[in-house]
ZAMARGU-4260 file (C-alpha; in steps of 0.2 Angstrom, whole numbers, plus 5000, padded with zeros to 4 digits):
<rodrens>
0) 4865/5348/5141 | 4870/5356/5159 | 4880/5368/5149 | 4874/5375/5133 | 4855/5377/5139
5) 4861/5387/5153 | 4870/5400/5142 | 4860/5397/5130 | 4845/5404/5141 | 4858/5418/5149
10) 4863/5424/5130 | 4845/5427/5125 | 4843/5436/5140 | 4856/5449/5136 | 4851/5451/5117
15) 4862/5437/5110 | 4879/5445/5118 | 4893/5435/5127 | 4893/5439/5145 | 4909/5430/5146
20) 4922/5441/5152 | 4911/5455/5149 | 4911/5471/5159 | 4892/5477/5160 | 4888/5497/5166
25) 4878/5496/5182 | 4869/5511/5193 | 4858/5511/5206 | 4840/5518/5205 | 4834/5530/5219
30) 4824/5518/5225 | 4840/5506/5225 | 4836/5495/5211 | 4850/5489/5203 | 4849/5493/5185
35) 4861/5487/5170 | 4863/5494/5155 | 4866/5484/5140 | 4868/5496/5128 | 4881/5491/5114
40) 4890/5507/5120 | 4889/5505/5136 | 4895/5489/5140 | 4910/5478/5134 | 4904/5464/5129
45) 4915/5445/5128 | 4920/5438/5112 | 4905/5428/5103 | 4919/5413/5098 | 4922/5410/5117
50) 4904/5408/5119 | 4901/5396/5106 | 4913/5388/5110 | 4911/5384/5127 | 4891/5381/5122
55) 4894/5369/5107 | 4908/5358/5114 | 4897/5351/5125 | 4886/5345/5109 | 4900/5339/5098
60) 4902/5329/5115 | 4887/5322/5115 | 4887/5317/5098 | 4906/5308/5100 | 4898/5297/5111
65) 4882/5293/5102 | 4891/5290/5088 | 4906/5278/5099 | 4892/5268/5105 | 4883/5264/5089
70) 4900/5259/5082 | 4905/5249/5097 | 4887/5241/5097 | 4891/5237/5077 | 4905/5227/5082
75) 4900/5217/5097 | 4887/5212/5084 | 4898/5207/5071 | 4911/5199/5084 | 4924/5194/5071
80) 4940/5188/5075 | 4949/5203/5067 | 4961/5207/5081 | 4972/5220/5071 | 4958/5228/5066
85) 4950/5230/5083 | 4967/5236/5090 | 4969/5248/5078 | 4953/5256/5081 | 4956/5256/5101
90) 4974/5263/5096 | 4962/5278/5086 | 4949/5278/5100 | 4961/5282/5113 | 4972/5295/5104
95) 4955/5305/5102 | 4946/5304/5117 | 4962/5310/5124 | 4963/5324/5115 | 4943/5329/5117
100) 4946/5327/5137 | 4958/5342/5133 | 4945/5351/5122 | 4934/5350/5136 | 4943/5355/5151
105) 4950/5370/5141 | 4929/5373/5138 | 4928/5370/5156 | 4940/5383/5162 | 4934/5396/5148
110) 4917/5395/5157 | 4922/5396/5174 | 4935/5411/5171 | 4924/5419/5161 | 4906/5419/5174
115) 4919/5422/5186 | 4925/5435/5179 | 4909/5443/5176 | 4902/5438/5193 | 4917/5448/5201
120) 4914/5464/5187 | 4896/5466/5195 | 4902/5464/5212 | 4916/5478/5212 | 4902/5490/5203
125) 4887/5486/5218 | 4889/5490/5235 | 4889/5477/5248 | 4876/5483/5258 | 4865/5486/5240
130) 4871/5469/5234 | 4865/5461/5252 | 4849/5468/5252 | 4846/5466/5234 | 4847/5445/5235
135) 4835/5445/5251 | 4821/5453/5246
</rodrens>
């Protein structure tokens, strides 16, 4: 939930666009107000499928483990003595919690190069001094 409220709340804010790796128009006011324009032809906006992506893995991960702990509950009630079966399950269990921890890291590093990537598109467009006095008042 950490990650796909946040951008979830960020995408609404910017009309439903991907501010992943996005390039945004910025200008100054005379009164030194930054001011961004998110206009559709004024800004580049990032691709929506690395959006959802980094928003809804974070779900599907939720679910796996609801769903892992329900099935893991079941059968510490049943408590057979099926070993084969039990190892074959682990064998499955492991293979694909394996594979989800790449899923998520690659999620991970999607949503940290892309913010970065915004983060350092605004910064080159505001001056220092602007950007300075802009976050202390």
């Amino acid at each position: 939930m950490c990650v796909f409220i946040p951008t979830g709340k960020v995408s609404n804010q910017f009309n439903s666009e991907c501010i992943l790796y996005s390039h945004l128009k910025v200008s100054l006011s005379d009164k030194d107000q930054v001011i961004l324009d998110t206009r559709k032809e004024a800004t580049v906006w990032g691709n929506p499928s690395t959006c959802n992506y980094v928003t809804y893995t974070p779900v599907v991960a939720s679910l796996n483990s609801m769903i892992w702990c329900w099935f893991l509950y079941q059968n510490a009630l049943k408590n057979d003595s099926g070993t084969s079966q039990s190892v074959l399950a682990l064998l499955f269990s492991c293979i694909f919690h394996l594979l989800f921890t790449v899923v998520l890291l690659v999620s991970s590093c999607f949503l940290s190069a892309g913010k970065t990537a915004f983060c350092d598109d605004l910064g080159l467009q505001i001056p220092r001094y602007k950007l300075y006095l802009y976050y202390t008042y």
